[in-house]
C-alpha positions in Angstrom: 47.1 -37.9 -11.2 48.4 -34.9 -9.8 46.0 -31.5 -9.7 47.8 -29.3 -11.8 46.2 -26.5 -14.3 45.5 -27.9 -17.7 48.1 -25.6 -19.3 50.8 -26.4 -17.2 49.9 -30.4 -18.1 49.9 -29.6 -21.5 52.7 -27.6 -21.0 55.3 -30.4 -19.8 53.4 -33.2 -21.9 54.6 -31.1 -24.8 58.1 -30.8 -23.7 58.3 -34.6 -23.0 56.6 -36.2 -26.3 59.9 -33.6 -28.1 62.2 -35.6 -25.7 61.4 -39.7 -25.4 63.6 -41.0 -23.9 64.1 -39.7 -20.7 65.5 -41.2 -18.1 62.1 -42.7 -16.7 61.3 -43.8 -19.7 64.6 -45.9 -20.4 63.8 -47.4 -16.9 60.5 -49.1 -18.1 59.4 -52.8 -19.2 59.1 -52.9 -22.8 55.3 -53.3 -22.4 55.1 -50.3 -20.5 57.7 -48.5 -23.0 55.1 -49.6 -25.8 52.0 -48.3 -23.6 53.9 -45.1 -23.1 54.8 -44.4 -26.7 51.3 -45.1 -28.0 49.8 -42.9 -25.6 52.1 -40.4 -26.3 51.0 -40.9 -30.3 47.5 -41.1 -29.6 47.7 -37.5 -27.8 49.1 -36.2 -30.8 46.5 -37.9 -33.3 43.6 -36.3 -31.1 42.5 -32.7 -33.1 41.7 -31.7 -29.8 43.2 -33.4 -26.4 41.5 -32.0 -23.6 41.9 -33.7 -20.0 38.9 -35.9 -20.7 40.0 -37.0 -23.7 43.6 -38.1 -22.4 41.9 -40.2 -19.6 40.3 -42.0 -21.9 43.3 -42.2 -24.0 45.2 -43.3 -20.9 42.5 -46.3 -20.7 42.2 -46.8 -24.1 46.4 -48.1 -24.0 46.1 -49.6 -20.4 43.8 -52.0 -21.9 45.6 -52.8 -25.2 49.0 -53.0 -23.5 47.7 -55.1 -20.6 49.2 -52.7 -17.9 47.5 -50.7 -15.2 46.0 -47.5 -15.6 47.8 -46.5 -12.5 51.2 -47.3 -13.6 50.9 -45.1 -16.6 49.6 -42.5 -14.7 52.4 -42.8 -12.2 54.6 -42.8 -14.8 53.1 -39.4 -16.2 53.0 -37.8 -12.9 56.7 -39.0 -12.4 57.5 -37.2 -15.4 55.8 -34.0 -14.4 57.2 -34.0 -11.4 60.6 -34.3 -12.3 
């Protein structure tokens, strides 16, 4: 993933779990879509999501969805970057 401060992460993952779907979502495979959406509601389950604990969030659904941890974290730094 991109280096960017933890607050600024947090910052723009907060705006985008307020605004599924955007436009890079809608342009995912359902799997991904399904990856993507339970990442998003583990994040908000954790009491306390530090970095560390979203990587291993971000494994945790790359291995129950079947898809690449790479492709979800392309897809998150797609997101930031936009």
């Amino acid at each position: 993933m991109s280096e960017i401060s933890f607050k600024s992460f947090t910052g723009k993952l907060d705006e985008r779990k307020t605004s599924l779907p955007t436009t890079q979502f809608k342009n995912l495979s359902p799997k991904m879509k399904a990856a993507i959406t339970d990442m998003y509601a583990m994040i908000n389950e954790a009491s306390d999501p530090h970095i560390s604990k979203i990587e291993g969030i971000v494994k945790a659904v790359s291995k129950k969805h079947g898809v690449s941890v790479y492709d979800i974290e392309d897809y998150i730094d797609n997101e930031l970057i936009k």
